[in-house]
N, C-alpha and C positions, 0 to 999 in steps of 0.2 A: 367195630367187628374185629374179633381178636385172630393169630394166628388160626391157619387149622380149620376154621368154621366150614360148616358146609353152607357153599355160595349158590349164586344165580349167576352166570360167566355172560357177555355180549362177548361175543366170538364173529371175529369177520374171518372172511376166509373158512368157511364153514363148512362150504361142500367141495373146497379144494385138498388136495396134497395131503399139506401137513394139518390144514384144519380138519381135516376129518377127522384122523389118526386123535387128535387135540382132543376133539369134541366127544371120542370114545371115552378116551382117559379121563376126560374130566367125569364123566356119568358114572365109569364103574369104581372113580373116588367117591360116591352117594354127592356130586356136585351137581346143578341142573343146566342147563344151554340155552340162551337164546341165540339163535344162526343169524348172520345176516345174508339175506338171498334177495337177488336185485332179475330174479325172472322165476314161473310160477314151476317152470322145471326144476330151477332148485331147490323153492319152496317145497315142492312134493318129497324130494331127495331127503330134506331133513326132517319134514313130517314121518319117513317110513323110519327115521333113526330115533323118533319119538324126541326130537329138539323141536324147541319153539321157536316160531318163525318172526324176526323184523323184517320187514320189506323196505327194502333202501338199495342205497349203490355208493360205494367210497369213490364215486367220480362225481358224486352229488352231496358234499360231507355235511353240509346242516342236517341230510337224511338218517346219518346215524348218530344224531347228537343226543335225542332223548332215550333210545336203547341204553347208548354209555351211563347214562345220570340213569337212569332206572335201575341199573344192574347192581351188582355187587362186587363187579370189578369187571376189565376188560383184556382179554385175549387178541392183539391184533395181528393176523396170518396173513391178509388178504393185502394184494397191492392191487394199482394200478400199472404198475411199471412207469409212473410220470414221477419225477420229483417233489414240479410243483404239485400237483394231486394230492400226494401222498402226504405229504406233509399239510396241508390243509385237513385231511383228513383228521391224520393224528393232533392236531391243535383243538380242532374240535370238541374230537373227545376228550383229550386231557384239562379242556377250560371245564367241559362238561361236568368234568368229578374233582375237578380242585376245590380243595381245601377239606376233602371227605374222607380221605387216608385211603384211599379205594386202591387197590390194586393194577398198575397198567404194565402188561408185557405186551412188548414193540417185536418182533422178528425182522431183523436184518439176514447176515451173512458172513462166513472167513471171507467169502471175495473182498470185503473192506478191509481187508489186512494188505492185500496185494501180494505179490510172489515172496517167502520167507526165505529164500537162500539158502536152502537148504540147511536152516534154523530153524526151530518150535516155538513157537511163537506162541504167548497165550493174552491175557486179556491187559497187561500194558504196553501189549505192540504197539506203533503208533501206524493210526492207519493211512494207507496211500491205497486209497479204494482204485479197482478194476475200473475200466471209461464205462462197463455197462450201469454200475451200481455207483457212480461217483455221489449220487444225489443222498445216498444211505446215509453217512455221516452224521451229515445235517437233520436227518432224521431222527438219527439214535439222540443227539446233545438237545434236540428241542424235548427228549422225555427224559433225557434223565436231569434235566435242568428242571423238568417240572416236580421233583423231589422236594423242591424249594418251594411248591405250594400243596404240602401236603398232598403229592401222590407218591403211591409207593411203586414206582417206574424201575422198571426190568427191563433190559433188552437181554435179547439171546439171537446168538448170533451160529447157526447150523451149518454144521458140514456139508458135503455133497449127500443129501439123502437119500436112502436107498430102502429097497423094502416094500411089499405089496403089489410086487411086480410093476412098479412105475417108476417114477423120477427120472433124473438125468439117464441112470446106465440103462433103463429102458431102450436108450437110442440105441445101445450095443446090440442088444438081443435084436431089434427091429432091424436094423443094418445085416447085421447075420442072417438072417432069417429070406431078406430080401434080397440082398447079392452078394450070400454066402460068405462073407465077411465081416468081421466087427471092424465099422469104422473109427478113429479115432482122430482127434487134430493133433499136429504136430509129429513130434519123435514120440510122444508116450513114453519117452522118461522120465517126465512130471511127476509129480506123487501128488493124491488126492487124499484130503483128512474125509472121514465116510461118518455118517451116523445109521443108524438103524431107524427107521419112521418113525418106532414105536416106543425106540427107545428115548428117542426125541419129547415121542408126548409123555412119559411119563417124566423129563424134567421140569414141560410145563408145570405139571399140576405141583411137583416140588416147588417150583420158583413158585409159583401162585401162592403156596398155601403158609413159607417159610422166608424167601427169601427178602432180606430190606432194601431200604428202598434205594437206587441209586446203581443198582446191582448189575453189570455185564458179566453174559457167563457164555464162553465156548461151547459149543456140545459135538465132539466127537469122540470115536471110541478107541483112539490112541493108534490105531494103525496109520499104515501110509503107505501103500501100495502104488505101482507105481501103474497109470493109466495104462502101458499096454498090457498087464497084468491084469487088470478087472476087463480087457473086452475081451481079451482070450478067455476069460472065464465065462463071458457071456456067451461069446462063441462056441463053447463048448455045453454049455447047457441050451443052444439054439440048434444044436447038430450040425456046426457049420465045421464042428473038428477043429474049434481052437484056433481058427483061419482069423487074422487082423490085418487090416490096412489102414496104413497113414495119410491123411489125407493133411496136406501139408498149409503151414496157415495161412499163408499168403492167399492160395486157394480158398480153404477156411473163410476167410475173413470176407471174399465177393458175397456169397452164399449165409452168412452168418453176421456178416460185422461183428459190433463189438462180443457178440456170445462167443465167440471162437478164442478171441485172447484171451478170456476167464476160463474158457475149458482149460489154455495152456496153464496157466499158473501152476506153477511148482511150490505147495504147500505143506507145511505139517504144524499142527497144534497142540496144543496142552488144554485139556477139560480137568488140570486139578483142582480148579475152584470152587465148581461144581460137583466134582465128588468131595471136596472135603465140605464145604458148605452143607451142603443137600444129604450128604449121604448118596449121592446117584452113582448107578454102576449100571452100564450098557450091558445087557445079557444076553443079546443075537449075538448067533454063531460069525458072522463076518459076511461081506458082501461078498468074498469069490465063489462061500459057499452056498450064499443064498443063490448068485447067477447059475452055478453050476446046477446046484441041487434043490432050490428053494421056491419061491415065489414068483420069480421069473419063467420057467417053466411051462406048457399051454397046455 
């Protein structure tokens, strides 16, 4: 099957996040979906999105062995958040379509990059993963090592994504909203790389339909704002008047463990690879405008 084609996608992480957003993109590329849904609420979720349904679960991985082999390539969004899990998963699928030239994109994360020092890092940083995502790594090298049995292995590794009124800075607006505050961890002089949901999924389907094999691509949209910057934004499209508080990490980290030192991370990246590869160009107006004036909003 040659670049370009119009496929059949096994899509985990189907009724999540970024798999929704994925699973739009890939349809109104004329591509078609199978979801994976591991309960019959989600099954319904993607029946009403007119995707077809595998009933499996990535904490059970021989369950999504014959979706991957059946498909025409594999989209994988969905985690368990267990290392070992995960990676059983992905081994899976990738013995599943070795040697078929099929198509496998992995979603990781910049948290594998770890704090960039107030450097831009892009896709030969070497990574010192976050303690929440250390297990990632190992994740991304078992796909792109499988390049080497004819698959055509993509990882893409996303910003803090924003958009659709959920993801992370969701907490801002809820925190505001609740005690009149956008909370944040740390000083909130960090800088966060952001992507747009949507603008996300349309590199999928770039990576999918173009990209060869062996390929890690960044996807952010060049800004870096610094954390207390986007909850005052959210505060202010929650009517809380722009109001932020620090919630300091030490604190943070009883309440949160390791999620709280990945909020601090002080990052900024480069997604040139993927615009000069792909062609891709982020076209949301930016996240202070979406929290201000966009999607966040009730």
């Amino acid at each position: 099957m040659g670049l370009n084609s119009i496929m059949i996608i096994f899509l985990t992480g189907a009724t999540g996040y970024i798999g929704s957003a994925v699973g739009s993109a890939l349809q109104k590329a004329g591509h078609s979906v199978i979801g994976l849904a591991r309960s019959d609420e989600a099954a319904g979720r993607l029946h009403l999105r007119a995707v077809a349904v595998h009933r499996g679960d990535l904490a059970s991985p021989e369950s999504v062995r014959d979706a991957a082999l059946a498909a025409d390539g594999v989209i994988h969004t969905g985690t368990t958040n267990q290392g070992e899990l995960d990676q059983a998963a992905v081994r899976v699928m990738l013995d599943a379509i070795a040697g078929l030239g099929k198509p496998f994109i992995y979603t990781s994360g910049v948290w594998v990059l770890g704090d960039t020092g107030g450097r831009v890092a892009d896709e030969t940083w070497p990574v010192n993963p976050a303690a929440l995502v250390a297990w990632r790594p190992a994740a991304e090298q078992l796909v792109l090592q499988a390049s080497a049995q004819k698959v055509r292995s993509i990882v893409i590794r996303p910003a803090v994504v924003y958009g659709r009124g959920e993801g992370i800075p969701a907490g801002f607006v809820e925190s505001a909203r609740t005690h009149g505050a956008a909370r944040y961890v740390g000083s909130g002089e960090n800088r966060w790389p952001v992507i747009d949901v949507d603008d996300l999924a349309d590199l999928y389907v770039r990576a999918l339909e173009k990209a060869p094999a062996g390929t890690v691509l960044l996807a952010a949209d060049g800004s870096a704002h610094r954390v207390k910057e986007i909850a005052e934004a959210a505060s202010i499209g929650a009517g809380a008047g722009g109001r932020t508080e620090s919630w300091p990490l030490e604190e943070a980290r009883k309440t949160l463990g390791a999620y709280a030192d990945a909020l601090a991370l002080d990052q900024q990246v480069s997604s040139e690879r993927a615009r000069a590869m792909l062609g891709w160009k982020p076209r949301a107006s930016g996240i202070l405008e979406d929290l201000r004036l966009g999607s966040y909003l009730s």
